[in-house]
N, CA, C and O atoms as a Tinker XYZ file with bonds, in Angstrom:
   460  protein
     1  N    114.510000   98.970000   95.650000    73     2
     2  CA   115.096000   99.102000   96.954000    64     1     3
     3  C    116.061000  100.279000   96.974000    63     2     4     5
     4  O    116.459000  100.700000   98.060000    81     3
     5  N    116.484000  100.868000   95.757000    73     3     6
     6  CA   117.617000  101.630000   95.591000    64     5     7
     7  C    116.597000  103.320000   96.065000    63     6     8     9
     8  O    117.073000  104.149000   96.840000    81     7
     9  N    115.770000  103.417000   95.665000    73     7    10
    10  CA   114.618000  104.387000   96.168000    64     9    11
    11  C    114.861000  104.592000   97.389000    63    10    12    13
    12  O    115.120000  105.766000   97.651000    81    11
    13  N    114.874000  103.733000   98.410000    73    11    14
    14  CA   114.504000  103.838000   99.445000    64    13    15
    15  C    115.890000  104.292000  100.328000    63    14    16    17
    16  O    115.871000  104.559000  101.530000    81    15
    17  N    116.952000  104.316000   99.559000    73    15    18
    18  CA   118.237000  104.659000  100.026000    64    17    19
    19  C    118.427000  106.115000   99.559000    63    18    20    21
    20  O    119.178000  106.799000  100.255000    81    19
    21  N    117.620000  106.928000   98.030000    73    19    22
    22  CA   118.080000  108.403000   97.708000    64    21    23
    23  C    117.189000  108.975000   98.252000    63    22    24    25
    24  O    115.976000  108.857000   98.424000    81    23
    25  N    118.354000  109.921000   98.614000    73    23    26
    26  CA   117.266000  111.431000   99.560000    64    25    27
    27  C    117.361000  112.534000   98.058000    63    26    28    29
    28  O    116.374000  113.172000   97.691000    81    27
    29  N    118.592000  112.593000   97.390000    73    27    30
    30  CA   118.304000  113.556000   95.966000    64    29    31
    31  C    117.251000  113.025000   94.937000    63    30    32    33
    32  O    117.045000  111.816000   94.827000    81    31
    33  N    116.495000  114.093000   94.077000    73    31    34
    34  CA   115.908000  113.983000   93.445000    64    33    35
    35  C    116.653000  113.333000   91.928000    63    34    36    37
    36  O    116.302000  112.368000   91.248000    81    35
    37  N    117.683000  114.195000   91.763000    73    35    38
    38  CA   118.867000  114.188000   90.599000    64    37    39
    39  C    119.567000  112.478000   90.935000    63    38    40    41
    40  O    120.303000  112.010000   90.067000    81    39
    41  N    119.271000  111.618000   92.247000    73    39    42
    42  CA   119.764000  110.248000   91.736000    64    41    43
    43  C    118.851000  109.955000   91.886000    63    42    44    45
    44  O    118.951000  108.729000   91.851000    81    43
    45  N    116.981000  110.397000   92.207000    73    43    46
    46  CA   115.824000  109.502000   92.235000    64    45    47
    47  C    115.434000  109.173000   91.017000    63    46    48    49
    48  O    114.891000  108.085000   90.828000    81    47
    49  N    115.681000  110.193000   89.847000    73    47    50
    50  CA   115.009000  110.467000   88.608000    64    49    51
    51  C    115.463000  109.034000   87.501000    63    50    52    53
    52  O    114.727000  108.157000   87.048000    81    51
    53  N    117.006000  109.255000   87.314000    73    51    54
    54  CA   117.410000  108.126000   86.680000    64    53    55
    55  C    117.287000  106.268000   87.746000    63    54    56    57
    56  O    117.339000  105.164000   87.204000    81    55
    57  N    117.188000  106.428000   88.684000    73    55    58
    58  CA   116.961000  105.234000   89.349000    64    57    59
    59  C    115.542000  104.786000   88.993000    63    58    60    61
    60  O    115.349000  103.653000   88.551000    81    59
    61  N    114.562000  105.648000   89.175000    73    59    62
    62  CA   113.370000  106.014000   88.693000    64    61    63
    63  C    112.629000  105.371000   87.154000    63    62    64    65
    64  O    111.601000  104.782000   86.818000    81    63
    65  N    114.010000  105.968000   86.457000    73    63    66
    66  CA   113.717000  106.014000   84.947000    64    65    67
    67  C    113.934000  104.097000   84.836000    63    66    68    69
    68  O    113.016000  103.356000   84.484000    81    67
    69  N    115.245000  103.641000   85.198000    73    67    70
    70  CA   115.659000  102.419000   85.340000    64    69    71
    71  C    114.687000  101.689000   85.637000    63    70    72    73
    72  O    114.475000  100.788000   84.824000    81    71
    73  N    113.841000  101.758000   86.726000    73    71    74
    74  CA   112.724000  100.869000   87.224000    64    73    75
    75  C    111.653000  100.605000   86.150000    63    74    76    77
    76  O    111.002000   99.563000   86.074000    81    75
    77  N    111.551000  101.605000   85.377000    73    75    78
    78  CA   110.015000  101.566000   84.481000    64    77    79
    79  C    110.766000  101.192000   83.457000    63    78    80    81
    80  O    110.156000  100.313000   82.848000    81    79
    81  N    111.986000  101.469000   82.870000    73    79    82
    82  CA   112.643000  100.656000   81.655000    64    81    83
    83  C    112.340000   99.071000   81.990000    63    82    84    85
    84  O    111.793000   98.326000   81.177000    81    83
    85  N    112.645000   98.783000   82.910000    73    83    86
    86  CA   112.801000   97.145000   83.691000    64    85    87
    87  C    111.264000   96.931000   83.073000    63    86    88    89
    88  O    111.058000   96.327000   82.021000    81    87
    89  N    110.570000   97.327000   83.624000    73    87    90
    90  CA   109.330000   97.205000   83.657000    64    89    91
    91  C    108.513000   97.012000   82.277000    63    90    92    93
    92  O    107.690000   96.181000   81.892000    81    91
    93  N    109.096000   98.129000   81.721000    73    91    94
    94  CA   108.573000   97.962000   80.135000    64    93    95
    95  C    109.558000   96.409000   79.308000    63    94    96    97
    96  O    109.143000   95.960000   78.240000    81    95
    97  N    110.408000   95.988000   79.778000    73    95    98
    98  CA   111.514000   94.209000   79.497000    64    97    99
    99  C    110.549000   93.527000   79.677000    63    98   100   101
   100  O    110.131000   92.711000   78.855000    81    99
   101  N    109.919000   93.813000   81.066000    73    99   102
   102  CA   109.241000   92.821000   81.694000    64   101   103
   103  C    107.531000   92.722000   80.840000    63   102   104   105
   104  O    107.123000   91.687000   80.312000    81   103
   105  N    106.799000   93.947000   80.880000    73   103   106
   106  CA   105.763000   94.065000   79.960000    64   105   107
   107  C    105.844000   92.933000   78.392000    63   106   108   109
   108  O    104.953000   92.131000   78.112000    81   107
   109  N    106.896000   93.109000   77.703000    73   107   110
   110  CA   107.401000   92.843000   76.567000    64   109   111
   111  C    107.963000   91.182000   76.446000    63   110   112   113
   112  O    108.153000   90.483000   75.451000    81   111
   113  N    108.116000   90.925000   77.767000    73   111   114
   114  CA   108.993000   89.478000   77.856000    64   113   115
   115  C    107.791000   88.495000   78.534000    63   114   116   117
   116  O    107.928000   87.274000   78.596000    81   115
   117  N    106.586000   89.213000   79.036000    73   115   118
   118  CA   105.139000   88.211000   79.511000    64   117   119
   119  C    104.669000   88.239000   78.632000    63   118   120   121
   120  O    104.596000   87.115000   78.137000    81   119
   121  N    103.867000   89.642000   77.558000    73   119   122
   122  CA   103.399000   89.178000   76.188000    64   121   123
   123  C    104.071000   88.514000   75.082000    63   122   124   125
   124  O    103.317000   87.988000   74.263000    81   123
   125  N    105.387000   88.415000   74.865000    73   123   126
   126  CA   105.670000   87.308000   74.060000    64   125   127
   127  C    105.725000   85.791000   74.658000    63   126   128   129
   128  O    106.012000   84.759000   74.050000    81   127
   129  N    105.544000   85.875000   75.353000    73   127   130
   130  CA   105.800000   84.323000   76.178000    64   129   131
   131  C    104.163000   84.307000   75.834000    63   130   132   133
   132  O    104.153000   83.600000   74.826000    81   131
   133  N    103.158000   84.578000   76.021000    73   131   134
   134  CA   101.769000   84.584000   76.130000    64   133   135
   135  C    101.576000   84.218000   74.704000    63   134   136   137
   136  O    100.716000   83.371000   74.460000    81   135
   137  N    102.187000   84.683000   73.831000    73   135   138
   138  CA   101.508000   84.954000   72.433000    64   137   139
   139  C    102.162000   83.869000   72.339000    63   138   140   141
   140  O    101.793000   83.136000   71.422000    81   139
   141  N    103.342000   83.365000   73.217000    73   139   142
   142  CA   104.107000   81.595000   71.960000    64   141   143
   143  C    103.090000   80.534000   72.239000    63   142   144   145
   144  O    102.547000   79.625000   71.612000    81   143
   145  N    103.053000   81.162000   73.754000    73   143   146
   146  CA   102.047000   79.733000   74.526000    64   145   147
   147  C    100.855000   79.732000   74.526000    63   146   148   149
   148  O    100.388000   78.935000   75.340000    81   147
   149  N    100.150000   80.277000   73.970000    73   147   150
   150  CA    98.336000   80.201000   73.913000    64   149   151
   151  C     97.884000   80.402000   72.866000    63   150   152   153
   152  O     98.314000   81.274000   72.112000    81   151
   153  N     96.909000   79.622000   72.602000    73   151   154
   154  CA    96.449000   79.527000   71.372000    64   153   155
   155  C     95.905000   80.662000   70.891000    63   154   156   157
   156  O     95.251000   81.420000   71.608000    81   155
   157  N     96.146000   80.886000   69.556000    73   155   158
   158  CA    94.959000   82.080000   69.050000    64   157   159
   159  C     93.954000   82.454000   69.193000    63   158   160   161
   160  O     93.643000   83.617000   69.451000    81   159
   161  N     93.141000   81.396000   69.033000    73   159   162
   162  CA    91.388000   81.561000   69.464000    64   161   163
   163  C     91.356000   82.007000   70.948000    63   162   164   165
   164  O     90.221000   82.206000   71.381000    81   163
   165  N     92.318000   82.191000   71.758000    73   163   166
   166  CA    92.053000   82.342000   73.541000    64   165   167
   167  C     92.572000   83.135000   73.658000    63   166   168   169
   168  O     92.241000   83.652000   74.725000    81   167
   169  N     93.775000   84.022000   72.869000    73   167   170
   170  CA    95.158000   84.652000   73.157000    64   169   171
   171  C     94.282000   86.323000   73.553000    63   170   172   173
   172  O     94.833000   87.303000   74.053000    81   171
   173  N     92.963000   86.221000   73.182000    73   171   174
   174  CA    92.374000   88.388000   73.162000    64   173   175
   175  C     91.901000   87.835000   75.075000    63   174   176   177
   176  O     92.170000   88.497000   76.077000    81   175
   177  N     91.341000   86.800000   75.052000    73   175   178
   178  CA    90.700000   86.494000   76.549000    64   177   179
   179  C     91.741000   86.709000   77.482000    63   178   180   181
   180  O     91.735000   87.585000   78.347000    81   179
   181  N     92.987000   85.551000   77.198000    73   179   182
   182  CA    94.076000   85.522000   78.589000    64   181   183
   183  C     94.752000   87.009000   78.336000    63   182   184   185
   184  O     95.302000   87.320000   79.393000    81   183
   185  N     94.896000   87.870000   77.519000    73   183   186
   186  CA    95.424000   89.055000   77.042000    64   185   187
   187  C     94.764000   90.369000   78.173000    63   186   188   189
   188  O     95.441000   91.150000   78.841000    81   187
   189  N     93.417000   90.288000   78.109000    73   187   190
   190  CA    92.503000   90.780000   79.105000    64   189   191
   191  C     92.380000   90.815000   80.343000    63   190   192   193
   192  O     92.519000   91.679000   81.209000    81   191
   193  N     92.020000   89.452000   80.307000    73   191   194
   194  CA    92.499000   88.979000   82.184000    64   193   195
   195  C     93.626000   89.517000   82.502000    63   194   196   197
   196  O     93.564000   90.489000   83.256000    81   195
   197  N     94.707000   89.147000   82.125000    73   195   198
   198  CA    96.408000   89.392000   82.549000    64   197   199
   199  C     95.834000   91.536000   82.795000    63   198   200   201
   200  O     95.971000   92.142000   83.858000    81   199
   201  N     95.334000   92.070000   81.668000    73   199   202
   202  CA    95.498000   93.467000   81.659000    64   201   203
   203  C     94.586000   93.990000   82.790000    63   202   204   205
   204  O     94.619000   95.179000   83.109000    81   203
   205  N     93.692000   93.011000   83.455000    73   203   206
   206  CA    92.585000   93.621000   84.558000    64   205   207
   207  C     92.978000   92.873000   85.942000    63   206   208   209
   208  O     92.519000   92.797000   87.081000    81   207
   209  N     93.840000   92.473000   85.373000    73   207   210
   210  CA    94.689000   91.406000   86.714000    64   209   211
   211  C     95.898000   92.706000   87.426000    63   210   212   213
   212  O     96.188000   93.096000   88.557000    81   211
   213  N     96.343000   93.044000   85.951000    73   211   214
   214  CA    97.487000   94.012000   86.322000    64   213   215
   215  C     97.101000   95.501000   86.982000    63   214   216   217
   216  O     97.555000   95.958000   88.031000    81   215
   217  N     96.034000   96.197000   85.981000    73   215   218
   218  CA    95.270000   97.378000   85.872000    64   217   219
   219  C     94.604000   97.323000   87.646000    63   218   220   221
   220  O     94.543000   98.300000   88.392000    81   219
   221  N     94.323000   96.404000   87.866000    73   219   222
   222  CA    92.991000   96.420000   89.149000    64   221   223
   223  C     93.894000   96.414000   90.468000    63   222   224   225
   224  O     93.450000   96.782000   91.556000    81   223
   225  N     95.251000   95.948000   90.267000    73   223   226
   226  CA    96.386000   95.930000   91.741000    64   225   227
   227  C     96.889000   97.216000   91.481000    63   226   228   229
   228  O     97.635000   97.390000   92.444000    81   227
   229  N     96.966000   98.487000   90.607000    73   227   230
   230  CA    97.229000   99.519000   90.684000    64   229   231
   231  C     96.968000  100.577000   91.814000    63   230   232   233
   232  O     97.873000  101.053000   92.500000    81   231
   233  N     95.232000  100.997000   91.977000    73   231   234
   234  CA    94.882000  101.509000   92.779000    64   233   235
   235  C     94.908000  100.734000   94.081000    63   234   236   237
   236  O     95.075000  101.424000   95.087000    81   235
   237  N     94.802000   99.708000   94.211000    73   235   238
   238  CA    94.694000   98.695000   95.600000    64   237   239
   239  C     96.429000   98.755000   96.150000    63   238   240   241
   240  O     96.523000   98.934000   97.364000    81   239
   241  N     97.575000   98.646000   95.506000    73   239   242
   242  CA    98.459000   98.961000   95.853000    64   241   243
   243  C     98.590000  100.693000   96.131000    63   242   244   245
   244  O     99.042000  101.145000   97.183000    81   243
   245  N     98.298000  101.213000   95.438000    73   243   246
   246  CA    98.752000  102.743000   96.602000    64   245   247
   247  C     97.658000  103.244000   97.436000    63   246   248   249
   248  O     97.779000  104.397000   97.850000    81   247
   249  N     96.359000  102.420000   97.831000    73   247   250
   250  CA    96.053000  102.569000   98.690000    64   249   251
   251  C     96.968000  101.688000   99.650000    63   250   252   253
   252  O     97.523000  102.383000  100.502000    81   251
   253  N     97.181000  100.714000   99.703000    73   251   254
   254  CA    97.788000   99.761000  100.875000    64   253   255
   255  C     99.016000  100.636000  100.935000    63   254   256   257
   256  O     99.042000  101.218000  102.019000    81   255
   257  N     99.979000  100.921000  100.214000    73   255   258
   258  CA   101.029000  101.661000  100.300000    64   257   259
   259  C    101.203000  103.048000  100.857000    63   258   260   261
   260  O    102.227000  103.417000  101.433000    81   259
   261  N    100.007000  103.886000  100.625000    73   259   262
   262  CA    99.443000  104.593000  101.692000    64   261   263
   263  C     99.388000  104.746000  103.111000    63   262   264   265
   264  O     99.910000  105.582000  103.848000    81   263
   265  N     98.569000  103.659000  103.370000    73   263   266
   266  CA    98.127000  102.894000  104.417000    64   265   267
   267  C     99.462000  102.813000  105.017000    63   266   268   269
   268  O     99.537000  103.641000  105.925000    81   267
   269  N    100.590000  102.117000  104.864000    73   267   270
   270  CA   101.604000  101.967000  104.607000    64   269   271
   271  C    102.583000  102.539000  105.222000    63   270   272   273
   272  O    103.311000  101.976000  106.040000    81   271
   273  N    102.683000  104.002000  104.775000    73   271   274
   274  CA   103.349000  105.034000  105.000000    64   273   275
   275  C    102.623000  106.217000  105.971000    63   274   276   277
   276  O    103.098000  107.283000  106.362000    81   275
   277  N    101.745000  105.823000  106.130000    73   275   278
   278  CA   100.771000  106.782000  107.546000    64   277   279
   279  C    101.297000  106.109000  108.575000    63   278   280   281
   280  O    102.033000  106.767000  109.311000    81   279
   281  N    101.104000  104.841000  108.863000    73   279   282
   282  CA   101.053000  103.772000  109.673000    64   281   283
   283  C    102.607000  103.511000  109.869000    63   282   284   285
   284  O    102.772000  103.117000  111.024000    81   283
   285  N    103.547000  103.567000  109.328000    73   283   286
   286  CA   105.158000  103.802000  110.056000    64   285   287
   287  C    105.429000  105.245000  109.969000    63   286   288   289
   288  O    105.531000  105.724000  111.099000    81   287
   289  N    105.535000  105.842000  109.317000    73   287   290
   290  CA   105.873000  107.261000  108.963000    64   289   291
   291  C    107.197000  107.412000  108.585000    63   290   292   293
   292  O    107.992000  108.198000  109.100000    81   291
   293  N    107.384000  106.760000  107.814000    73   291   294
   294  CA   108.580000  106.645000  107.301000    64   293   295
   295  C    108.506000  105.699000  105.882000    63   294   296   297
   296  O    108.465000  104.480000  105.714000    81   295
   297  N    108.508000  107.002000  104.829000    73   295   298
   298  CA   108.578000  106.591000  103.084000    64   297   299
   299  C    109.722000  105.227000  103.087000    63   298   300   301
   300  O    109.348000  104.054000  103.090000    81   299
   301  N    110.870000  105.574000  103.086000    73   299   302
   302  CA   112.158000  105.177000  103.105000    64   301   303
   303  C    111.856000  103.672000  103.360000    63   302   304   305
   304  O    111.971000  102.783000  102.516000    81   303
   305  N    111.450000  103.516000  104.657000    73   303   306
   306  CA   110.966000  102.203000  104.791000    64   305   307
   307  C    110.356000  101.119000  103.800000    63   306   308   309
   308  O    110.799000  100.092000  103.284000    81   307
   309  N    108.954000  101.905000  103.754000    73   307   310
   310  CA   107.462000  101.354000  102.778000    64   309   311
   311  C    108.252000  100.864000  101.222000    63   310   312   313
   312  O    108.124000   99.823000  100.577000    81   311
   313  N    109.367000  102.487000  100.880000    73   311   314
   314  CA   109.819000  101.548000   99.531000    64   313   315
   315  C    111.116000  100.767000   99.858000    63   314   316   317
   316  O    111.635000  100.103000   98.961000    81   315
   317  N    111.572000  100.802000  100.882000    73   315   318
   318  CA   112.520000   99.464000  101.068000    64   317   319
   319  C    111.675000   97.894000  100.904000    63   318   320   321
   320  O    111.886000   97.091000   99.995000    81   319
   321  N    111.103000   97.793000  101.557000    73   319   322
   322  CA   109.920000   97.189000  101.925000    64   321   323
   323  C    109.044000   96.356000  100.693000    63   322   324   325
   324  O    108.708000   95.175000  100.610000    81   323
   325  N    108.926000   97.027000  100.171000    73   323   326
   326  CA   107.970000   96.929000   99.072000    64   325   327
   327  C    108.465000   96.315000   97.830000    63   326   328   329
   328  O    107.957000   95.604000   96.964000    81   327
   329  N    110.328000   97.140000   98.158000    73   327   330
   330  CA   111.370000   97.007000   96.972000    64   329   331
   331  C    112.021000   95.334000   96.852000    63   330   332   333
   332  O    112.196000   94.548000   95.921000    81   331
   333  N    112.273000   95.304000   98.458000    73   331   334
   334  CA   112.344000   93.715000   98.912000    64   333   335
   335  C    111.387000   92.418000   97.849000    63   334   336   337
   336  O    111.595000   91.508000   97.046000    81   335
   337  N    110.167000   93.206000   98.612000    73   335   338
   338  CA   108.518000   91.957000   98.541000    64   337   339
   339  C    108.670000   91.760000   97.078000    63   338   340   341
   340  O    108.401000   90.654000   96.609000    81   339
   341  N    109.239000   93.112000   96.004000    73   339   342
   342  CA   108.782000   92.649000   94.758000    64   341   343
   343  C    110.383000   91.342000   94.314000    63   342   344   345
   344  O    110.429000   90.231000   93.786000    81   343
   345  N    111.268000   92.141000   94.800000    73   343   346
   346  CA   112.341000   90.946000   94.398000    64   345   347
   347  C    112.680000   89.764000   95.276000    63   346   348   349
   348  O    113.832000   89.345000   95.390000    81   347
   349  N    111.377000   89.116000   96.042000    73   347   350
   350  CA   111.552000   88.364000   96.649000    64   349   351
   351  C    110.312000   87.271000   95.595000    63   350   352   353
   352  O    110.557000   86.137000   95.181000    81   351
   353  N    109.253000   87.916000   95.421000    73   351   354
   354  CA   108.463000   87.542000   94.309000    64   353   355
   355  C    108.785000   87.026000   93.222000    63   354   356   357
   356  O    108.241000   85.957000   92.945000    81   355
   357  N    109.574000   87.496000   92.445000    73   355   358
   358  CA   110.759000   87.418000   91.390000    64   357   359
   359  C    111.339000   86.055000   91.465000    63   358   360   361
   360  O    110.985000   85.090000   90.786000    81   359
   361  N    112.552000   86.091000   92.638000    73   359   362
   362  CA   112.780000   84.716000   92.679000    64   361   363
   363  C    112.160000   83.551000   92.874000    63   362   364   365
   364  O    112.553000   82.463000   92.453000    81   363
   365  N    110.873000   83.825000   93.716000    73   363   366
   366  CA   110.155000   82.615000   94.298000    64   365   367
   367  C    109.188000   81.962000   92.694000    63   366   368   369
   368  O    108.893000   80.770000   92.600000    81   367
   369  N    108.892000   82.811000   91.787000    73   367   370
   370  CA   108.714000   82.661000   90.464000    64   369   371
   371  C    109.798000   81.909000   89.791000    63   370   372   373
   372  O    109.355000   80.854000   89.336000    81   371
   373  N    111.012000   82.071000   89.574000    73   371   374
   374  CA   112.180000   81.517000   88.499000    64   373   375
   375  C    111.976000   79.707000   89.502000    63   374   376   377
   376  O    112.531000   78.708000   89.044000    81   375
   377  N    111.273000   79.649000   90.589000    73   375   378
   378  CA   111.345000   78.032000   90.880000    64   377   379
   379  C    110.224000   77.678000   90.469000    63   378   380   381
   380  O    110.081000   76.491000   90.763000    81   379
   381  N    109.281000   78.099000   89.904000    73   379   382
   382  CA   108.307000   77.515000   89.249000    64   381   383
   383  C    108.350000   77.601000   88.074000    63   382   384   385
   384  O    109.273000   78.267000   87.604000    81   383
   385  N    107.244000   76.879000   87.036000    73   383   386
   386  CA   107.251000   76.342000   85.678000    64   385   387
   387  C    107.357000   77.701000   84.875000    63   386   388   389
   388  O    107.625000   77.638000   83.675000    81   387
   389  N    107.148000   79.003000   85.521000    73   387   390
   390  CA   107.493000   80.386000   84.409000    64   389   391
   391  C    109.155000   80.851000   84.668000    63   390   392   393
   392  O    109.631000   81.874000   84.175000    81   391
   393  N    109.902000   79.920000   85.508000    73   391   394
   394  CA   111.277000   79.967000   85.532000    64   393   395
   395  C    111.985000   79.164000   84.487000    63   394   396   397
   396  O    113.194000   79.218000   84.261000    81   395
   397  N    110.950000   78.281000   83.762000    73   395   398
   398  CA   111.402000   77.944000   82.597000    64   397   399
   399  C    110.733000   77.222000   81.666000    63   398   400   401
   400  O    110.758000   76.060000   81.261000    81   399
   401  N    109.814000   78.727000   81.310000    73   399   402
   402  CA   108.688000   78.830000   80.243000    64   401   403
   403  C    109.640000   78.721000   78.786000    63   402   404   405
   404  O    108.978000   79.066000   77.808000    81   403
   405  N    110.659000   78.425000   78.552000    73   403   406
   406  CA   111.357000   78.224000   77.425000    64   405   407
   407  C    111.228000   76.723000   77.306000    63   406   408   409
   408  O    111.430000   76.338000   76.154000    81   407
   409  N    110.989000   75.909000   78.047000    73   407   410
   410  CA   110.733000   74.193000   77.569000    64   409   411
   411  C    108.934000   73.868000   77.063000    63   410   412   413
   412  O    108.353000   72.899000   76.573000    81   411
   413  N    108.520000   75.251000   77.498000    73   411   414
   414  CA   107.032000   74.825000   77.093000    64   413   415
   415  C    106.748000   75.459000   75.763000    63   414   416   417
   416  O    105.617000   75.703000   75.344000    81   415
   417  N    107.590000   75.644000   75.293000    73   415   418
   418  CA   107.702000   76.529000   73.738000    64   417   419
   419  C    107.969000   75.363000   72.646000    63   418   420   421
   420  O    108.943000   74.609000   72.659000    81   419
   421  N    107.273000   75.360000   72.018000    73   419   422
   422  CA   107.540000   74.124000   70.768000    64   421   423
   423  C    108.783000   74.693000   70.219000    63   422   424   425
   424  O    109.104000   75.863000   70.432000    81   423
   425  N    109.595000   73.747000   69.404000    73   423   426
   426  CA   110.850000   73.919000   69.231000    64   425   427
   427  C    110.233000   74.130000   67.849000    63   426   428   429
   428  O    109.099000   73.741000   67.566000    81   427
   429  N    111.189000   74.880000   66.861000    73   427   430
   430  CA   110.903000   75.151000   65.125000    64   429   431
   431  C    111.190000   73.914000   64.849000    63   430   432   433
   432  O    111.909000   73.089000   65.412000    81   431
   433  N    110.481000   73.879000   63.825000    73   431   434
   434  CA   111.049000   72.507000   62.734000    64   433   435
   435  C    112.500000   72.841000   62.089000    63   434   436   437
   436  O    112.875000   74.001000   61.921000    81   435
   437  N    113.193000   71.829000   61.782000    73   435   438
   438  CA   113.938000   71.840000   61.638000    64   437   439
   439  C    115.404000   71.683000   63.080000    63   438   440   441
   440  O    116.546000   71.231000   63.003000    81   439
   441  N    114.839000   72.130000   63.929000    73   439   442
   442  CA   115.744000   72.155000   65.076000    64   441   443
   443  C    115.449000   71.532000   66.061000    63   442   444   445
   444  O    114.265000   71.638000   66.379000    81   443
   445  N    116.346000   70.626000   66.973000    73   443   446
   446  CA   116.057000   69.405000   68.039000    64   445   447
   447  C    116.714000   70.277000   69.031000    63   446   448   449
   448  O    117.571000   71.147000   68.877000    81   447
   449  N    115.932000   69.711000   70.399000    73   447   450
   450  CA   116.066000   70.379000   71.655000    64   449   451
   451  C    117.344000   69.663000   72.251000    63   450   452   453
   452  O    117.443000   68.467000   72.524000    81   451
   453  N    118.505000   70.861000   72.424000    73   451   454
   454  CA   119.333000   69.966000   73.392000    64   453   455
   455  C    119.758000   70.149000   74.619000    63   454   456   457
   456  O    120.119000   71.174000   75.198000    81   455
   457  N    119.673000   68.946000   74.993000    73   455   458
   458  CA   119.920000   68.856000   76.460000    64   457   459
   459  C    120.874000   68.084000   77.424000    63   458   460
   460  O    120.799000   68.261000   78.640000    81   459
């Protein structure tokens, strides 16, 4: 959403940079959650899916985003907009069961869950 507020390039770049850092947390914090919770024998299959799940909304999002930005004419908007939808997504996730994919994690031996 912060995009959609810089008109300089020099505060787009590091705002920019910030977003895809996030992104690469986020990359890093679904495949380990994946690898605790699925079994081995399945872990190359759901690994795939997830990567053609992700890979295939790439082009379909900047066409729609496109679409998007013809259709108001105004960038500023589309990534306000867009910046919203994804952190509205976000939260509506932390109320479901991947808001607390840490109870579906077997606990180590040796250590009891407390609660």
């Amino acid at each position: 959403m912060v995009l959609a507020l810089v008109s300089s390039y020099w505060l787009a770049a590091p705002v920019w940079a910030l977003a895809c850092g996030f992104g690469i947390f986020f990359n890093i914090n679904t495949s380990s959650l994946r690898q605790a919770i699925v079994p081995n024998q399945l872990l190359g299959r759901i690994n795939s899916i997830a990567a053609v799940l992700a890979w295939s909304a790439i082009p379909l999002g900047s066409l729609l985003g496109g679409l998007a930005i013809e259709w108001t004419q105004n960038v500023a908007l589309v990534y306000g907009a867009i910046g919203l939808l994804v952190f509205l997504v976000a939260v509506s996730f932390s109320f479901t069961a991947l808001g607390r994919a840490e109870y579906y994690l077997e606990q180590e031996q040796g250590t009891e869950a407390t609660n």
